[in-house]
N, C-alpha and C positions, 0 to 999 in steps of 0.2 A: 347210851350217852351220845354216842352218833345222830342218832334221829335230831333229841333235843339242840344239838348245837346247830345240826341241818336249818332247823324249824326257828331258832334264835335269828339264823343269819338270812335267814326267807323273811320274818318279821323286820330286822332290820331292813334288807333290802328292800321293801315296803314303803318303809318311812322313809325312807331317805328318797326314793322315786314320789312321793309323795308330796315329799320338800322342791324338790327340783322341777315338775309343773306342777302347775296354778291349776288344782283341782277343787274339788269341794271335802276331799279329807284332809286336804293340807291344811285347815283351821282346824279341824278336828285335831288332827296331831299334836300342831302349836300348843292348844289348851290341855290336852292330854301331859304333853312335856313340862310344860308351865304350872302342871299341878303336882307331878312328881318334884321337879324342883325346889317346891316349898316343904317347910317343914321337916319330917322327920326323913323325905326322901333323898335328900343329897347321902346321908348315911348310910341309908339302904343302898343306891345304888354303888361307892365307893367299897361298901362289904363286898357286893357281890362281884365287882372287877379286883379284887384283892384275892377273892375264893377263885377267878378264874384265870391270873397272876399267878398263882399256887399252884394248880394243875398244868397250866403250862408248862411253870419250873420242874414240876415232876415228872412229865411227858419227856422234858426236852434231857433228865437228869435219866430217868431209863434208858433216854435215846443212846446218850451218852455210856451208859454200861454197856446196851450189848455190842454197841461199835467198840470198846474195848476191850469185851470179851472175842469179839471178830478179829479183832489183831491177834490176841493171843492162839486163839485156831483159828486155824488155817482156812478150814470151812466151818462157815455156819449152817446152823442146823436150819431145818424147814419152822419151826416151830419158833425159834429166836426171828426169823425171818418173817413170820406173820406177826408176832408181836412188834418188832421194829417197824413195818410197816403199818401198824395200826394205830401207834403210838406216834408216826409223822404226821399222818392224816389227822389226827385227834391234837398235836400241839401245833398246827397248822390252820386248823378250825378256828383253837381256842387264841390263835394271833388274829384269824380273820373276823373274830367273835370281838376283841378288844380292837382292832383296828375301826369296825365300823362303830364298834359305840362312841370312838371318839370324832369320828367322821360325823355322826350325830350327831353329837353335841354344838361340835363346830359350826355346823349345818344352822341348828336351831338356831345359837347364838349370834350368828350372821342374818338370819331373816329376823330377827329382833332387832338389831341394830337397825336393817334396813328400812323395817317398819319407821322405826324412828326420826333415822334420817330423811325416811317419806314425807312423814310428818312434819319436820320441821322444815322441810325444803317447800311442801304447798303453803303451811304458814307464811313461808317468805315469800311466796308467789304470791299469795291473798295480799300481803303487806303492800308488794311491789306495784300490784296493781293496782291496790287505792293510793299508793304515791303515786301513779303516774295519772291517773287520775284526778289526785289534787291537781300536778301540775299541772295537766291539761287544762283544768277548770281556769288555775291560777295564772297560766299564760292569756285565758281567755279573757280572763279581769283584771290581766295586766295590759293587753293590749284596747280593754276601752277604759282603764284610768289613764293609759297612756295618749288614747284619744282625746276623751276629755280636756287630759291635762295641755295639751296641743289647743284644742278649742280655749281655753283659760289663756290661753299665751298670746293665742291672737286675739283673744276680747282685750285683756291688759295691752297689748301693742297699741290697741285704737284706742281704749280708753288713755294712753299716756297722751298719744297724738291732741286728743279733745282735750287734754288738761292742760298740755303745751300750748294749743289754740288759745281757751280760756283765760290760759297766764297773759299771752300775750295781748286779748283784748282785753282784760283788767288792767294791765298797762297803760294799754292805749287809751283805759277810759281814766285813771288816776292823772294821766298828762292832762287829757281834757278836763278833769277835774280841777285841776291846778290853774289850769289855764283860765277857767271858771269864775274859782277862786278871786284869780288876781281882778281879771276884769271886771268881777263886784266889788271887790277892793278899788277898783279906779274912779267906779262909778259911785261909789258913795261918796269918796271924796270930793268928785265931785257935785253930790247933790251936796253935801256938808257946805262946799265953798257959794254955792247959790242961796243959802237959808241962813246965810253970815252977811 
């Protein structure tokens, strides 16, 4: 029984070094773990941490007899003493055997999420970059519609300037129009008074 818990907690120890650097079995693992996970393995493995729950309890429930039978005499015998000490090592294992599966677990469960979180953090880096991109672009097309619109501003200035001009010689030519006006008006009347 020894061996196998030895050999459980060398295997775990494995994986878990396996999790912790960036090797080429740490994907192996991932998908290994990920396919226990599914299906009918979350059961499987909840049996077998329940069956090694149980022998702990039993381990630790001997422990506890022959330390009580140790109070009662005085000395313990050689043989109560190899079993006690057999049965520390062995409910010792089977805590170091349930400590690292959950250590595992945890493990796994953490480089999922960080996957994740990878993923969505480059997503928002890819995003970030074509916004800052837009806005580069859009500062760039802002600053020649802003040019433009500047060019637009001083054609409209000169353009008002020539319409102000224009207004004022259209003026100037309606007075002289008037004035036109009158002085064919005088002169008819006088040719009228010469053909009378």
């Amino acid at each position: 029984m020894l061996q196998l818990l030895y050999a459980v907690i060398f295997g775990e120890m494995v994986m878990i070094m396996s999790f912790l650097f960036k090797t080429p079995m740490r994907k192996l693992v991932i998908i290994a773990l990920n396919k226990v996970k599914r299906g009918r393995g979350p059961a499987v493995v909840k049996t077998v941490a329940a069956t090694l729950v149980l022998m702990l309890a039993s381990s630790l429930y001997t422990i506890f007899n022959i330390r009580y039978r140790s109070l009662q005499a005085p000395i313990l015998n050689p043989t109560d003493q190899l079993i006690l000490s057999y049965h520390i090592l062995q409910a010792s294992l089977f805590g170091f055997v349930l400590f690292m599966s959950v250590m595992l677990n945890r493990l796994h469960h953490y480089i999922r999420e960080f996957r994740a979180l990878r993923k969505t953090v480059e997503t928002a880096k890819k995003q970030n970059r074509s916004f800052e991109n837009n806005k580069n672009n859009n500062e760039v097309e802002h600053k020649a519609l802003k040019e433009e619109l500047d060019a637009f501003k001083s054609k409209v200035k000169k353009l008002e300037f020539e319409c102000e001009a224009l207004k004022m010689q259209s003026e100037g030519f309606l007075l002289e129009y008037d004035h036109l006006l009158i002085d064919n008006q005088n002169l008819r009347n006088l040719l009228g008074g010469y053909r009378t």
